[in-house]
FISE-992733 format. One record per atom (N, C-alpha, C): residue in one letter; x, y, z. Coordinates in steps of 0.001 Angstrom, whole numbers, plus 524288, in hexadecimal, padded with zeros to 5 digits. Example, Ala and Ser with C-alpha at 12.3 -4.5 7.8 and 13.67 -1.06 7.14 Angstrom:
// residues 2
A833867E9C681E78A8300C7EE6C81E78A833907F31C81E78S832327F73681BA8S835667FBDC81BE4S832648001E81EBE
This chain:
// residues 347
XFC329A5BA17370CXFC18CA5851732BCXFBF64A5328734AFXFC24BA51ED7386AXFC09BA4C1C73A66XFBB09A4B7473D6BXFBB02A503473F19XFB3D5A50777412EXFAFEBA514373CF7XFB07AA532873870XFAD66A5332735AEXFAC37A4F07730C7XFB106A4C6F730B1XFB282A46E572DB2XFAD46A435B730BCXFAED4A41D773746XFAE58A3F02738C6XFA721A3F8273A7FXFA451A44D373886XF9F49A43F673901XF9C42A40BA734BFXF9F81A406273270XF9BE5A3DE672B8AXF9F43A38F772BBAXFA35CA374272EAAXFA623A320272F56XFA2C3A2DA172BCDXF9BBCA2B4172F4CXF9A90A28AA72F80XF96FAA293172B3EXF96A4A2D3E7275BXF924DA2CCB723C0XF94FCA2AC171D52XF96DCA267C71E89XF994AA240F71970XF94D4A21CC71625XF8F3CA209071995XF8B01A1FDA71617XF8823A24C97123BXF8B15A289A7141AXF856FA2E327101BXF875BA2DDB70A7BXF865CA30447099FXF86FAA32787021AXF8C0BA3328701CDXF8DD8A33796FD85XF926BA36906FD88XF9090A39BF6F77AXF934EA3ED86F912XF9103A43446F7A0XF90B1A43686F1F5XF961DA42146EEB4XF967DA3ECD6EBD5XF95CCA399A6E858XF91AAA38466E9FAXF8F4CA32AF6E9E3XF8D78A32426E3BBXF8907A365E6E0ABXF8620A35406DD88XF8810A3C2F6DA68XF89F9A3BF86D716XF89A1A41766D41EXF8781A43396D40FXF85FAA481A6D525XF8151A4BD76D53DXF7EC1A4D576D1B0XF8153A4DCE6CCA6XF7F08A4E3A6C588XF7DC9A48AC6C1AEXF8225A478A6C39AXF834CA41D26BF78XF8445A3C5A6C2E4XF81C5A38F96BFEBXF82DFA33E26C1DEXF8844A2F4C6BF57XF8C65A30FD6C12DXF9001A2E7F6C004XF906FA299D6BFA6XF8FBCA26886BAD1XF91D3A205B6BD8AXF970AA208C6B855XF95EBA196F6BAB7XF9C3AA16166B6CEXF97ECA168C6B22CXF9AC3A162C6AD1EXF98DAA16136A735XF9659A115C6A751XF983AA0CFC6A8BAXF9507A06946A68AXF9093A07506ABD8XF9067A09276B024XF8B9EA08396B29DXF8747A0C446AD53XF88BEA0FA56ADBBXF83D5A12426AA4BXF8301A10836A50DXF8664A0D256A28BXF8623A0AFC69EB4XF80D4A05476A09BXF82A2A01E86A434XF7E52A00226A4F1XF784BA02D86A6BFXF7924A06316A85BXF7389A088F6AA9DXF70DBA0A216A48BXF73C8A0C756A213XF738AA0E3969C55XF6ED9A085C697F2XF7340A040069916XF717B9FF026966BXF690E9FD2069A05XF6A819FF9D69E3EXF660B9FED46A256XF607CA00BB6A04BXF6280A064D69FAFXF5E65A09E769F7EXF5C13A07FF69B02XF5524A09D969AC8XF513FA0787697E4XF52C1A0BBC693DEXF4EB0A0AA968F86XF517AA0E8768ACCXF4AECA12CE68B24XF4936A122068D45XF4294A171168CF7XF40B3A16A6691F5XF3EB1A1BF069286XF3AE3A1CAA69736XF37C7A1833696A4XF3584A170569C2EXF310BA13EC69AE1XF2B24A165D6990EXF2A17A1A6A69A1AXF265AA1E1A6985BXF28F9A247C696D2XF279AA2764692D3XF2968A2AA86917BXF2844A2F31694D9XF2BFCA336F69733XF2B8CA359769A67XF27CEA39C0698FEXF24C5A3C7669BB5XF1FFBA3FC769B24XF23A8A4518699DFXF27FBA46E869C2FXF2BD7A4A1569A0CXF3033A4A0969BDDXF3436A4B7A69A0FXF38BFA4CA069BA8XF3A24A4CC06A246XF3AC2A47F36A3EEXF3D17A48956A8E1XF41C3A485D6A971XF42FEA4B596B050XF481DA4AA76B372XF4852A482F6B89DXF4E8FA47946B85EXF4CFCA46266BE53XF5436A451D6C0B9XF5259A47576C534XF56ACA47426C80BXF56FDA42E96CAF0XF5CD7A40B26CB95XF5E94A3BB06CEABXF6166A3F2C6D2F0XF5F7EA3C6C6D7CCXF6230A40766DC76XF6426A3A2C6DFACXF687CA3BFA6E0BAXF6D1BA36C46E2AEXF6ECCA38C66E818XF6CAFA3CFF6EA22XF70A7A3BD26F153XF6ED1A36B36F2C1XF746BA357E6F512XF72EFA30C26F81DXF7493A32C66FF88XF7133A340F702B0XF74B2A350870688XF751DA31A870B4DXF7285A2E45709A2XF7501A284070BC8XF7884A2420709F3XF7752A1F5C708CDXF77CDA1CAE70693XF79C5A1F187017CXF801AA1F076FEC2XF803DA1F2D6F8BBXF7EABA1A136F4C5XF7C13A1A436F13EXF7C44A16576EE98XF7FB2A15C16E91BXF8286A12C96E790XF8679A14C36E31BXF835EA12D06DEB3XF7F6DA11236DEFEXF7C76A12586D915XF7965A17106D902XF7AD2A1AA96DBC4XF7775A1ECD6DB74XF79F1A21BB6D675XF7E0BA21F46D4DCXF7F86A24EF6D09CXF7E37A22016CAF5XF7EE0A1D6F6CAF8XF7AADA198C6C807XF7663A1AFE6C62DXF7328A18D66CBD4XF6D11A194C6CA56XF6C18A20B66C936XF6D19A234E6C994XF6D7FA29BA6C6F2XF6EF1A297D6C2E4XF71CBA26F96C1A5XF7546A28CB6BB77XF70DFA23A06B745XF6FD4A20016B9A6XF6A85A1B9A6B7A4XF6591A1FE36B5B4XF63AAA21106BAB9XF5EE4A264C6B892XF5FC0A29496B4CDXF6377A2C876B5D9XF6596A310C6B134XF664BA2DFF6AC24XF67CFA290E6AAE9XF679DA25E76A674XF648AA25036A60FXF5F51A22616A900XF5978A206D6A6EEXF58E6A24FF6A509XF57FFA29A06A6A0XF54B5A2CF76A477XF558DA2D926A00DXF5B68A2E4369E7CXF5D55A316F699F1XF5DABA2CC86968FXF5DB6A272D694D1XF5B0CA2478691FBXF55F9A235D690C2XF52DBA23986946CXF4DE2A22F369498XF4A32A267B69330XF4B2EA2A4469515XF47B7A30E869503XF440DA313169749XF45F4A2D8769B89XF4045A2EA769F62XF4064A33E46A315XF46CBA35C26A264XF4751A38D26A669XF4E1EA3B3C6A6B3XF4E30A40256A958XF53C4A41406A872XF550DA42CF6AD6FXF599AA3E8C6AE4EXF5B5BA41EE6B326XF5F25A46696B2A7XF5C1FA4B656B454XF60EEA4E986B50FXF6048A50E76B7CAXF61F3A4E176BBC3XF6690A4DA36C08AXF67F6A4A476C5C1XF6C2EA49476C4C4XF6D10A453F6C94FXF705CA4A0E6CE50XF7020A46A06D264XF7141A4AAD6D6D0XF70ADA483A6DD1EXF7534A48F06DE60XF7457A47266E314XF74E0A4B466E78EXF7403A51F36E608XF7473A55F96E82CXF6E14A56EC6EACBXF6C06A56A16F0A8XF681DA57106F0ACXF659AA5D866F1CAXF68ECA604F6F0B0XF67D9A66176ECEFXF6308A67266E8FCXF63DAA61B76E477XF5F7EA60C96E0E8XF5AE9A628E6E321XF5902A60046E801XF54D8A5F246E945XF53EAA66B86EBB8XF57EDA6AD06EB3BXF5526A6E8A6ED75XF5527A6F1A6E91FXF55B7A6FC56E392XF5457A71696DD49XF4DB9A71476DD46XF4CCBA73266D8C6XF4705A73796D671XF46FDA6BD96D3B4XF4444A693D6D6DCXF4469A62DA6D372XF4105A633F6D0A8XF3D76A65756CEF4XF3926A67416CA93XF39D6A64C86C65BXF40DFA64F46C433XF42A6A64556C01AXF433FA5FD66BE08XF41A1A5AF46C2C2XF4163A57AF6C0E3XF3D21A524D6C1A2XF3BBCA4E4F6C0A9XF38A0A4D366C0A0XF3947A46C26C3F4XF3D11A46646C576XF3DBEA41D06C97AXF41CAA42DC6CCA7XF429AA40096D107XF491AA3F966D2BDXF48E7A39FB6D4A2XF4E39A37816D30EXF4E9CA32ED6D2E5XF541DA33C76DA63XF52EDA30F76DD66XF5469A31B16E239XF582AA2AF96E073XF5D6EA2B926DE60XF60CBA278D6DDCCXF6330A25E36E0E4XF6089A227F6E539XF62B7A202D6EB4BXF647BA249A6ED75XF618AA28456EECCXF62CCA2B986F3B3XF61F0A29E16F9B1XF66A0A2B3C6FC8AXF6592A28E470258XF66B4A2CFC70582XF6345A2BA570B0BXF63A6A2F5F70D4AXF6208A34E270E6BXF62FEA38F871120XF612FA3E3B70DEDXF627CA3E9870906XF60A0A3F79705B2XF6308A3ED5701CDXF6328A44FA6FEFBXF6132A46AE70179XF5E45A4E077005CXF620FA4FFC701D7XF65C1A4FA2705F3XF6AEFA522C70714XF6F74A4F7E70828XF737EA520470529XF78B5A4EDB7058DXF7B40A4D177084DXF7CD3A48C870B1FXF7F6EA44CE70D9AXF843BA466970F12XF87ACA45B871499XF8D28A47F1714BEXF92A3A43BB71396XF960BA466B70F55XF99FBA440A70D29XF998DA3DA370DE0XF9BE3A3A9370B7BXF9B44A343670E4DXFA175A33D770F72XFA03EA335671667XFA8F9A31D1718D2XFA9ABA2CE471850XFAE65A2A607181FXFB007A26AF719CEXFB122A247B71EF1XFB270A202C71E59XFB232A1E8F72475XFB5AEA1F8F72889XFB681A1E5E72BA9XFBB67A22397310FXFC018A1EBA72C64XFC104A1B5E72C6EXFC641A191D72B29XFC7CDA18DE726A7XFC3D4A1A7A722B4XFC480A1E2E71ED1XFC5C6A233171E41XFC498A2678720F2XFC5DFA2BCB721F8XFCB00A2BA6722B4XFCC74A290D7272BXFD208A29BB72A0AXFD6CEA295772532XFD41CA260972064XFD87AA24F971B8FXFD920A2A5E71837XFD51FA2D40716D0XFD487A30D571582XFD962A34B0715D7XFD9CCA37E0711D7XFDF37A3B2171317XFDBD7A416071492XFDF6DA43CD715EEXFDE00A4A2F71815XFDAAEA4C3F71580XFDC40A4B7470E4AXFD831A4EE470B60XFD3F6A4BDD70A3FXFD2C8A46D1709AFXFCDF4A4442708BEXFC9F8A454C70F9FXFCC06A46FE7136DXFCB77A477F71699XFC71BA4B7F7184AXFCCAFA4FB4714D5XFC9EDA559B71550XFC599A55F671195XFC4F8A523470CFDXFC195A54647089BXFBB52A510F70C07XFBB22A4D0B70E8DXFB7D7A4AED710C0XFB5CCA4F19715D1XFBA51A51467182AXFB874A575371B35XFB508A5853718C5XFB55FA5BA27142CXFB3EBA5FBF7118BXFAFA5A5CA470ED5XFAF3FA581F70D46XFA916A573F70C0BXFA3ACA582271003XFA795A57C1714E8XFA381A569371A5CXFA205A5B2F71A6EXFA3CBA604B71B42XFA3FBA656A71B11XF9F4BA670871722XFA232A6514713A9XF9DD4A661E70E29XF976DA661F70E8CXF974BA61F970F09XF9488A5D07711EEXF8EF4A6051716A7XF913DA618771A4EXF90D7A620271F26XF8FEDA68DA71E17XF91EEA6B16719A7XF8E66A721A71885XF8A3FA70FB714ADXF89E3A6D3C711A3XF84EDA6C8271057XF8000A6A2771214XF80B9A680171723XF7ED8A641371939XF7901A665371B1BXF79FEA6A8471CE3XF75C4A6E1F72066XF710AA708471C94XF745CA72097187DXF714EA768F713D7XF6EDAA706D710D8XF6F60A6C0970F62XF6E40A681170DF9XF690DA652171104XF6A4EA651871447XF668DA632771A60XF610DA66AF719B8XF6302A6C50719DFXF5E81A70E471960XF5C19A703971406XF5CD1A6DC27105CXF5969A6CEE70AC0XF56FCA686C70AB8XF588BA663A70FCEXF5669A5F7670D60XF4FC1A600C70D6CXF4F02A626C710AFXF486EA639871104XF4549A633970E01XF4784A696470944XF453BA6B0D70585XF4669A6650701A0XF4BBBA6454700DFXF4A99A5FC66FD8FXF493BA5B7E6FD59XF467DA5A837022CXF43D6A541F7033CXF3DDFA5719700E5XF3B44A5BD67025EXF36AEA5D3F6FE76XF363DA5D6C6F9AEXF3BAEA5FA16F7B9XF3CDFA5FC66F0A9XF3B9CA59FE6EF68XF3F16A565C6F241XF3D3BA50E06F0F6XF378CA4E196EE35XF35CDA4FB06F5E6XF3170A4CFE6F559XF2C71A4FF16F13FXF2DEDA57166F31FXF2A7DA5A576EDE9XF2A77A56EA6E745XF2FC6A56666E747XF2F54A54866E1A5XF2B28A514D6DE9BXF2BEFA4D176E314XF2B07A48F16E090XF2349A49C66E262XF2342A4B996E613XF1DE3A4A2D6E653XF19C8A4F6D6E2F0XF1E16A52EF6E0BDXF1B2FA56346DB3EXF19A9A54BA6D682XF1B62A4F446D705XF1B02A4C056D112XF1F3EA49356CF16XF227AA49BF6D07CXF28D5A475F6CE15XF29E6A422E6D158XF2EE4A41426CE97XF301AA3BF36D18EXF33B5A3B3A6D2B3XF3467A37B06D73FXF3AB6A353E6DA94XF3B6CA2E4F6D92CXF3E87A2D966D70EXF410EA28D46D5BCXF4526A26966DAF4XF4422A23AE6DE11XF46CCA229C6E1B7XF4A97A1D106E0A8XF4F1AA1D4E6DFB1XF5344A19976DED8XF55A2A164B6E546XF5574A10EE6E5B2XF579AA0EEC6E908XF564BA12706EE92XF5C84A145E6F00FXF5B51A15E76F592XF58ADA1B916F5E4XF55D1A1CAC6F405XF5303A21EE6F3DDXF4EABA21A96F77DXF4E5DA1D526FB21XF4A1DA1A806FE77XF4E62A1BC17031CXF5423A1A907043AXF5764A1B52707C0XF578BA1F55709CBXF5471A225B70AC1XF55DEA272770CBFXF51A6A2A6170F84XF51E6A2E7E71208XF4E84A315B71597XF4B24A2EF671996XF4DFDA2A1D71B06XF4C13A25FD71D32XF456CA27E37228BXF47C0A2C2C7254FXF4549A2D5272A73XF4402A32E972AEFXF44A9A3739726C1XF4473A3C9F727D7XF41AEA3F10722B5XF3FB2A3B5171F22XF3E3BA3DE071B1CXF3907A3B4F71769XF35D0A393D71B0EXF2FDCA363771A53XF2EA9A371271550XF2E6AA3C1C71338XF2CD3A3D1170E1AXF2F69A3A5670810XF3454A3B7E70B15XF36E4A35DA706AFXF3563A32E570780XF3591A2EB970B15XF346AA2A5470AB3XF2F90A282D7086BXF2C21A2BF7709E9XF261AA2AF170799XF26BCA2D17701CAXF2A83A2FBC6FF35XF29FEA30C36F8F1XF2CC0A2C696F63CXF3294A2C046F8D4XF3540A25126F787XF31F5A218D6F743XF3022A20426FD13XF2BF6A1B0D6FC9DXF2EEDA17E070022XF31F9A173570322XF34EAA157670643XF3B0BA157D708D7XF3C7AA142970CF3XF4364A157C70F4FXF469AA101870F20XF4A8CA108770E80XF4D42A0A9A70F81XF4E79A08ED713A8XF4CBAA03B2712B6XF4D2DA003471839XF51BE9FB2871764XF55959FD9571374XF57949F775712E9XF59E39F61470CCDXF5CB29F43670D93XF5F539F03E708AFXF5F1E9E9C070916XF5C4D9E80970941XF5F189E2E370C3DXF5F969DEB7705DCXF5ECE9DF1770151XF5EC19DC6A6FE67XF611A9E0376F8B9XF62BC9DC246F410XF634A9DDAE6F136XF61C19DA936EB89XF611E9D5446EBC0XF5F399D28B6E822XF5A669D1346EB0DXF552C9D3A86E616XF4FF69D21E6E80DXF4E049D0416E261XF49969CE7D6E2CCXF46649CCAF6DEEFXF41059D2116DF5CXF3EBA9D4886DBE8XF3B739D7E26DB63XF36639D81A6D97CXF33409DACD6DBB3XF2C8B9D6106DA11XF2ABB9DD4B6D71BXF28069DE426D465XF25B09E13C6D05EXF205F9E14A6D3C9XF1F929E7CC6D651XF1AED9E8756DA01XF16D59EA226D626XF184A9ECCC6D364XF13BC9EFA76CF6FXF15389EE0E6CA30XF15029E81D6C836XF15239E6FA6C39CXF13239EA926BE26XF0ED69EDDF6BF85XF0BC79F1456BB05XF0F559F5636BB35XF127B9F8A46BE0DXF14479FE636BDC0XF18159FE006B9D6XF18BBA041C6B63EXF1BB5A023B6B2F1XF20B6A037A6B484XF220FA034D6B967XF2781A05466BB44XF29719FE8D6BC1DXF26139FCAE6BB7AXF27959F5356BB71XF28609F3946B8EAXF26F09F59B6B50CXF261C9F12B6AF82XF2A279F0566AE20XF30F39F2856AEAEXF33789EFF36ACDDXF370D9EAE16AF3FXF33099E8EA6B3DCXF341F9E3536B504XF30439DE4A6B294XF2C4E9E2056B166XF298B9DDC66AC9FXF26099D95C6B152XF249B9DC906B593XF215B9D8C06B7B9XF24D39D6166BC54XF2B2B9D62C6BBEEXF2BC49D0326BD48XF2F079D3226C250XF2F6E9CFC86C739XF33A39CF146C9BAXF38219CFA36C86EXF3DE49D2286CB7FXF40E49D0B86C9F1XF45529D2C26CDAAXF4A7E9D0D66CEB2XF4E669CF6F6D1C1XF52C99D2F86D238XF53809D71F6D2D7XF571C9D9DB6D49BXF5B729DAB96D897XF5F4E9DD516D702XF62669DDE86DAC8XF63B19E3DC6DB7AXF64699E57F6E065XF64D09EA766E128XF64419EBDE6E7A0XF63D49F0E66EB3AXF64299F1016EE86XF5FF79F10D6F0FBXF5C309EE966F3DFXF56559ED936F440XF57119F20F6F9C4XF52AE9F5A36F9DDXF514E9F6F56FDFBXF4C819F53D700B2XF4B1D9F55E705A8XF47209F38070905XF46C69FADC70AE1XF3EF99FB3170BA0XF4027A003F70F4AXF3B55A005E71386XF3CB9A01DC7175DXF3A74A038771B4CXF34B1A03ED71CB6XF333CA017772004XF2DEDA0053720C3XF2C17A05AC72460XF29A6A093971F9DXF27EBA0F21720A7XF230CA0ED371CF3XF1F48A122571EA6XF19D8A133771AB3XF1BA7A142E715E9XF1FE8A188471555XF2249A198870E0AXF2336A159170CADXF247EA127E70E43XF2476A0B3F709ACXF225BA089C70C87XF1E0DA08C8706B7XF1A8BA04A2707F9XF15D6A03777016FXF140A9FE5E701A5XF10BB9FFE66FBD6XF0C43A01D96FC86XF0C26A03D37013AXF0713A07EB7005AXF0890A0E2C6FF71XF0D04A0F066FF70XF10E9A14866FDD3XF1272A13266F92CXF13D1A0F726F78AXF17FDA0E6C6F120XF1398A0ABE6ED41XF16E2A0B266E8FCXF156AA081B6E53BXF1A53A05776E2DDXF1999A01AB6E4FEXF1DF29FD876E55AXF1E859FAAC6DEF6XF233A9FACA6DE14XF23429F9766D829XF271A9F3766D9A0XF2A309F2CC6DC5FXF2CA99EDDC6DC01XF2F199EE176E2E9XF2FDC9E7506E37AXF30D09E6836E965XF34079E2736E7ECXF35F39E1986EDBEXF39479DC886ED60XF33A99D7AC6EDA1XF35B29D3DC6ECB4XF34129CF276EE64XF37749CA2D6F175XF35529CAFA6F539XF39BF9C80B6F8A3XF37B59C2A86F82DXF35CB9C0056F610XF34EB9B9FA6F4FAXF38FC9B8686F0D4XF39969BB6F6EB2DXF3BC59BA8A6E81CXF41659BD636E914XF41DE9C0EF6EB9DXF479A9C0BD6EC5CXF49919BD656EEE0XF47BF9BADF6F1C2XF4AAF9B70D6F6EEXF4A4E9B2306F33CXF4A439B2456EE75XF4C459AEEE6EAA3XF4EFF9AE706E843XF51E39B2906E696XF56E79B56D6E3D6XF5A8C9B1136E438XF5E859B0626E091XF613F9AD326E0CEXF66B19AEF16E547XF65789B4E36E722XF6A2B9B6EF6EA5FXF64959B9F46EE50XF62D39B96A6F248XF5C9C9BCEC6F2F9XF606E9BFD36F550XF5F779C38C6F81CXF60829C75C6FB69XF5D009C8116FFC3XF57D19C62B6FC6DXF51DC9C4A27000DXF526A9C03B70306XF52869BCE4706C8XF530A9B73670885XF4CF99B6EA70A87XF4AE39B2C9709B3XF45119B1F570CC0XF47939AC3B70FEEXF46E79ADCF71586XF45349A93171A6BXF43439A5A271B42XF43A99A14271C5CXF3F5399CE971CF5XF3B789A03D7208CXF3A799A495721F2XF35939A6BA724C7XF336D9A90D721FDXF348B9A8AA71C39XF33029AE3171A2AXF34CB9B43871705XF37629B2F071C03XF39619B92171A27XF3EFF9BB47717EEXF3CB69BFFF7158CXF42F39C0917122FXF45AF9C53071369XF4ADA9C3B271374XF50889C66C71505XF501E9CBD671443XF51F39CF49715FBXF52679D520715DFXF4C5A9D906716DCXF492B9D5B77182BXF44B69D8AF7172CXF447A9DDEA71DC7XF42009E17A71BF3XF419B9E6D072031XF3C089E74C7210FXF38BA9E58071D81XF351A9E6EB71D78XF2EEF9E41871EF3XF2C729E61472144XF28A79E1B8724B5XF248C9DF9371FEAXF24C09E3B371D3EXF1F799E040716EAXF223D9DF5F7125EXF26F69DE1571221XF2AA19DB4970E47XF29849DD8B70A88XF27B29E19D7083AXF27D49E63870477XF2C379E8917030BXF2FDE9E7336FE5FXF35509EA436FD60XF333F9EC1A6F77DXF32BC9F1856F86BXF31FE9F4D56F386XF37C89F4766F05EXF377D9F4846ECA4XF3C619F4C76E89DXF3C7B9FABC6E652XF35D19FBF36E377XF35549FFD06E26FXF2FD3A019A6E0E1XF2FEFA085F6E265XF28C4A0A926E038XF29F5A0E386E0A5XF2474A104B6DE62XF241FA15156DCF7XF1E05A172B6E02CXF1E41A1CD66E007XF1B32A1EED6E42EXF19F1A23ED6E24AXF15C0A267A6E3EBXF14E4A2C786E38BXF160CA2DE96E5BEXF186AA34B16E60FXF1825A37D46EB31XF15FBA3CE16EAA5XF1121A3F676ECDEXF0F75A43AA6EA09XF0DFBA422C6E396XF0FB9A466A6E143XF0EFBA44BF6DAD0XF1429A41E56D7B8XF16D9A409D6DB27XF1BFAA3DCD6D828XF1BB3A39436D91EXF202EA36176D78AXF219EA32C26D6B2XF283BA30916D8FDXF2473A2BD36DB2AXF2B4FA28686DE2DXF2C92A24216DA4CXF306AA225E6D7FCXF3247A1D346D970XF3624A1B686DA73XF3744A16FE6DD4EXF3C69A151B6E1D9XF3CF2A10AC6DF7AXF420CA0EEE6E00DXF43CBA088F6DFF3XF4883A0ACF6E1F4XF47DEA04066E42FXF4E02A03CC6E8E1XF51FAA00E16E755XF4FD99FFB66DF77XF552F9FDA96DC54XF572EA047D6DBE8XF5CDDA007B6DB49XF61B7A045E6D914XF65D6A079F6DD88XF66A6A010A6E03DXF6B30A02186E3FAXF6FFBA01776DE3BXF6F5F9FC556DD06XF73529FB876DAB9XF74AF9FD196D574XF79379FFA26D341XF7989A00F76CEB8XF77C29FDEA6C970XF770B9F8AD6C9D5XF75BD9F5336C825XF6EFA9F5FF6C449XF6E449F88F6CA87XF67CE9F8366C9B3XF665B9FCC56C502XF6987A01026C4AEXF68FCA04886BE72XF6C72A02C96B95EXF6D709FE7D6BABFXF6F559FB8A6B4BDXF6B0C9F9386B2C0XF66729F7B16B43CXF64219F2F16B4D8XF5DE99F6246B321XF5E469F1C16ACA8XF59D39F4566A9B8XF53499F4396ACC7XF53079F18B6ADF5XF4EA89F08C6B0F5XF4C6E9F3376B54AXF51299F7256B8C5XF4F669F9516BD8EXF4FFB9FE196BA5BXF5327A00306B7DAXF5305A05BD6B3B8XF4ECBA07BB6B21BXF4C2EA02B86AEACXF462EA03746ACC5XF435BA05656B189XF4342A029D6B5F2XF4036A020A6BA66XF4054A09836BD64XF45E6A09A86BD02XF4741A10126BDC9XF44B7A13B06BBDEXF4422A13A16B542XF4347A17AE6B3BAXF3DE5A16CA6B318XF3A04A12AF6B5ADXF3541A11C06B599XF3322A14DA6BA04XF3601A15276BDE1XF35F2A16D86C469XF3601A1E1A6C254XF3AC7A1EE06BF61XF3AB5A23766BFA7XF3679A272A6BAC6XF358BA23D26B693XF314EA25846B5BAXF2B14A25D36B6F8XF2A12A23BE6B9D1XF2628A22DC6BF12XF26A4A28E96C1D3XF2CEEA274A6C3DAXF2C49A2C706C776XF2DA7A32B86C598XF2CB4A31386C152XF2D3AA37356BBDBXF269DA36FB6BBCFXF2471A35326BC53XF1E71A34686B99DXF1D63A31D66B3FEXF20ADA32CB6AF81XF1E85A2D916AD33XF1CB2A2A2A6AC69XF1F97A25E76AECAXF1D6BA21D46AE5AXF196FA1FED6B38CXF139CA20186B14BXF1293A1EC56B569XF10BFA1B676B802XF0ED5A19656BCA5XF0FDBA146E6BE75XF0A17A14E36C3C5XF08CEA11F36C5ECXF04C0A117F6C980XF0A0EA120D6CF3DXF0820A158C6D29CXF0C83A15E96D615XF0942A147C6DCA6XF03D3A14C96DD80XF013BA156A6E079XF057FA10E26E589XF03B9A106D6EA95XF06A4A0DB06ED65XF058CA060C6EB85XF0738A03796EC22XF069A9FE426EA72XF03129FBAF6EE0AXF02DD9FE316F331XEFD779FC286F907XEFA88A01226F958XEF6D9A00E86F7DEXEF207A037A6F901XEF1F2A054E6FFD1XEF39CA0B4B702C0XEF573A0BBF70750XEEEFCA08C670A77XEF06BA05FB70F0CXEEB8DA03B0712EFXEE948A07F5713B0XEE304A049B71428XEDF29A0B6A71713XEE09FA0B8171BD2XEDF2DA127371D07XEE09EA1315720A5XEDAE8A13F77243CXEDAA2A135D72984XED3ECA1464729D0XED19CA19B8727BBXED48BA1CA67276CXED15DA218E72466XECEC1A1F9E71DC9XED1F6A1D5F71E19XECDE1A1BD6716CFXECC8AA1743716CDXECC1FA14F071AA8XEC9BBA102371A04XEC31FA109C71A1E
């Protein structure tokens, strides 16, 4: 037992298997009571027909605990709104060998990591273990076991379902990418990254001030033009060709002048200049956009670390603006926001 305990010792960061319900999104009654008070009362455009859409939650990195939140948030926009129904949430990546035909988006609710195949048990630490009695012991055996016979037959599908993926969406349908849905497939899976639109490089802030890139789109309009100041978990990502505004169509960024004004910044600007946490050599921090892929449709934002952020009437609207975009509805100018440089062949 102790040799097989002690191979998964150190993976107290993966999923735990258990993390997000596989049918239903469980929360406390008063959180969904506020998300409830949140949600807008109408589509913003009436849906062309009857859509669905599945929320798929592995996390096999990083867990995030608003992930059962922001799932059970969607499944409520829709079913007030009628822009859309989710049925089904799932963090079994099985789904993905099904016929997805059936539905007409998938909303990727901070998935990390592989996220296509399941993650092994999450252990505790050596000096945790040692407290442990015989049978909590043995039942942590027997997850590893578990674990470790599905592991292989899991591994052998991931293939076919990184194509189901990317097939989907670029047949016409759409992927709604939530927060860390950018965290993942960092170095082995190019094709995501170029359908996401970028990988994470970073957290380094959380109170920013926010500048409105495409004032005309109507996935904006419900900031009314203006700037405005959030709090939440800011990601920075990786200086790769998939992000960039000649790949995206950038709908909102940070602005690091006006955050490093904040009455608390998180941003600091230097007597040289320059401001705190930055990764990136052209000071470009996407917040969020939307993109084609094939004949479908992306859109990403890297709100909704915090549970906070699906109480909150303003980013809700903003949600179900994103996800009707990426239903086809509503539609919106998506082309990249930089016109790509010539290259000498077309010059």
């Amino acid at each position: 037992m102790k040799s097989v305990l002690r191979k998964f010792m150190w993976t107290a960061i993966v999923a735990v298997l258990v993390a997000c319900p596989g049918q239903t999104a469980d929360i406390k009654a008063d959180v969904a009571l506020r998300i409830e008070k949140a949600l807008p009362d109408a589509a913003i455009i009436k849906p062309e027909k009857a859509r669905k859409v599945l929320v798929y939650t592995r996390a096999s990195g990083f867990v995030h605990s608003s992930i059962p939140v922001g799932a059970k948030a969607f499944e409520m926009l829709g079913d007030k709104t009628g822009a859309f129904k989710v049925t089904k949430i799932t963090e079994d990546p099985a789904v993905f060998d099904t016929d997805l035909n059936e539905y007409d988006a998938i909303v990727l609710m901070s998935c990390t990591g592989d996220f296509l195949h399941p993650s092994g048990p999450r252990m505790p630490k050596k000096e945790d273990l040692a407290k442990k009695s015989d049978d909590e012991k043995k039942k942590l055996e027997e997850a590893v076991k578990a674990f470790q016979e599905t592991e292989k037959t899991s591994k052998e599908a991931e293939p076919a379902r990184r194509k189901a993926l990317l097939n989907f969406v670029a047949s016409g349908k759409g992927l709604i990418g939530i927060h860390a849905a950018t965290d993942a497939y960092y170095d082995h899976w190019t094709e995501y990254g170029e359908m996401i639109g970028g990988y994470f490089n970073g957290h380094p802030w959380h109170n920013i001030s926010i500048k409105i890139d495409d004032s005309a789109s109507p996935l904006t309009s419900v900031f009314e033009g203006k700037n405005f100041d959030f709090s939440d978990e800011i990601y920075t990502y990786k200086t790769l060709p998939n992000h960039s505004r000649e790949k995206l169509h950038i709908l909102l960024s940070v602005d690091l002048e006006a955050s490093s004004k904040l009455a608390k910044p998180d941003i600091k600007k230097s007597a040289d200049e320059k401001f705190s946490g930055e990764n990136r050599a052209d000071h470009d921090y996407a917040v969020a956009w939307i993109k084609k892929h094939g004949n479908g449709r992306v859109f990403y934002t890297l709100l909704g670390h915090n549970e906070a952020t699906y109480q909150n009437p303003t980013t809700m609207k903003f949600f179900l603006a994103g996800a009707q975009y990426a239903l086809g509805d509503l539609k919106a100018e998506d082309a990249p926001s930089v016109k790509p440089a010539e290259t000498p062949a077309t010059k």
